[in-house]
Each structure stands twice: as C-alpha cells, then as structure tokens.
C-alpha positions in Angstrom: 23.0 -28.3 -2.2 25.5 -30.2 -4.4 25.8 -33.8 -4.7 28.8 -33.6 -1.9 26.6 -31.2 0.8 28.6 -28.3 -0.1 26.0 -25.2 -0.9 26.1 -24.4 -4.4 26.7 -20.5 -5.0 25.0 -18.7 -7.4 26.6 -15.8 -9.2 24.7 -12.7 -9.3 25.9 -9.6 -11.8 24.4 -6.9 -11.5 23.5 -5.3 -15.0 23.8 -1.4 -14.9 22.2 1.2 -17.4 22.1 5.1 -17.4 20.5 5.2 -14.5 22.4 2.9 -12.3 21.7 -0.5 -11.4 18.9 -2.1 -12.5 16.6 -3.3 -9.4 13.4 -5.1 -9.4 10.5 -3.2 -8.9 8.6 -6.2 -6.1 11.8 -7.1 -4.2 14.5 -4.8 -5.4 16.7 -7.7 -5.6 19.2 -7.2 -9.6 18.2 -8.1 -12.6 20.1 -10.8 -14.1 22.0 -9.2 -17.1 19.9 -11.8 -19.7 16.6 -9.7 -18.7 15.0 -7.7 -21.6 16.0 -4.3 -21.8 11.9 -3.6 -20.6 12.0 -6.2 -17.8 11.0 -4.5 -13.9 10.5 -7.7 -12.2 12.9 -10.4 -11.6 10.6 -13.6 -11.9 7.0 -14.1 -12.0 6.4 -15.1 -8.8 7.8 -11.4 -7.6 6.0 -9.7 -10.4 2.0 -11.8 -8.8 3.5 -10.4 -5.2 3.5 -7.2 -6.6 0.3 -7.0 -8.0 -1.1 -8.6 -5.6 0.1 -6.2 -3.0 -0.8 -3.1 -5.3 -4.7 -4.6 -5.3 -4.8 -5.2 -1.8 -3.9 -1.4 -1.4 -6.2 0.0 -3.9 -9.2 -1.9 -2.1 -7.9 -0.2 1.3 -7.6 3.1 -0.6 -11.4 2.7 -1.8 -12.3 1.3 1.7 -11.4 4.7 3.7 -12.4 6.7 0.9 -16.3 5.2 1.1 -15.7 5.2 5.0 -18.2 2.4 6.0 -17.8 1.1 9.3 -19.2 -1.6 11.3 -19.5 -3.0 15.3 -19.2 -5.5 16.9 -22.4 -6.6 18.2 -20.8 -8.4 21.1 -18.2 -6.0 22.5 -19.4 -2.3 20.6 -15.6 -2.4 18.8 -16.1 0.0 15.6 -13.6 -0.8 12.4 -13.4 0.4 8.6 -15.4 -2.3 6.6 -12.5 -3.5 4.5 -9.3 -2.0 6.1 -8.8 -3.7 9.2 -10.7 -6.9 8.7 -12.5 -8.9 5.7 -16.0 -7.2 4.5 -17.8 -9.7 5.5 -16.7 -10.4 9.2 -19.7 -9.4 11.5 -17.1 -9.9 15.1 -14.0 -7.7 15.5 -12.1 -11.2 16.9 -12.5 -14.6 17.2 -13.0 -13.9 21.4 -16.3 -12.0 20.6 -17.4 -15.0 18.1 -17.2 -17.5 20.6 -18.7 -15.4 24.1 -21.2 -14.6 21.5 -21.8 -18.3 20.2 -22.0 -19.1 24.0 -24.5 -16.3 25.4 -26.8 -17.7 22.1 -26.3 -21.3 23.6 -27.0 -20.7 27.1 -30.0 -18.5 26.1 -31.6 -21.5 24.1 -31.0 -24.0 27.3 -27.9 -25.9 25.4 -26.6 -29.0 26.0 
C-alpha cells in the first residue's frame, strides 16, 4: 500500500528465450528479466518450497517401496509407516489416542 491507501502495482515482464517464457520451476510464476540466464526459481523462499516438497516425496517414494505398515492398537486401522502419517505415530487419529488414554485410566481406577 502507498502512503495515500492506494495499492501499489508491481510491473511484471515476462523475459522470453528460445523456448518460450521463462517460468519458475516451484510456482511457475515469470522470471523477472534481471534473473541469471541459469536461474529456475524466482526467490529463495520458492526454491526451499521446492525442495522441500521434492524431499517429502522421495521419503513417500522410499516408504511404499520398503512397505512397512502398522495398526492401530485401539481401533485395528492398518496405514504405510511414513505415507499417510508420521513414523513414529503409534494411533491412526487423535480419537483412538484419547478412548485409548481413557480405557488405560479407567483400568487403573483413575481419578
């Protein structure tokens, strides 16, 4: 916003070379034209998204390639160890956690 509350609009040009436009590679937003020729990401915070996102997926990829599973030892509820929740989660939702924090309660005569 400018001083007066009117937006302030940013000009975007779009650089072309033989190929066309050139698009970043995270958010496939344009380059500005003062990127280096090598450049495939518009800022760094789109080029940490990236990797980030490419390293989540190669830990899925390895995940369903090793095909460990695990249950649920409150409901029976089978999952991929690493896909479709963290490696280290023992309940397949916080539901099971807490019926299963309460059956260990009442079992122990809780307050």
């Amino acid at each position: 916003m400018g001083r007066d509350g009117a937006p302030r609009l940013k000009l975007i040009v779009i650089t072309d070379d033989a190929y066309g436009p050139r698009l970043c590679r995270g958010c496939g937003g344009p380059l500005m034209p003062s990127a280096k020729a090598t450049a495939v990401f518009c800022e760094d915070a789109c080029r940490s998204r990236h990797w980030r996102r490419m390293r989540r997926a190669r830990a899925r990829t390895e995940a369903v390639k090793a095909g460990v599973t695990a249950s649920c030892p409150q409901c029976g509820a089978v999952w991929t160890v690493g896909v479709d929740r963290l490696a280290s989660a023992v309940f397949c939702s916080p539901a099971c956690r807490k019926r299963s924090w309460h059956a260990r309660r009442a079992q122990s005569g809780g307050v």
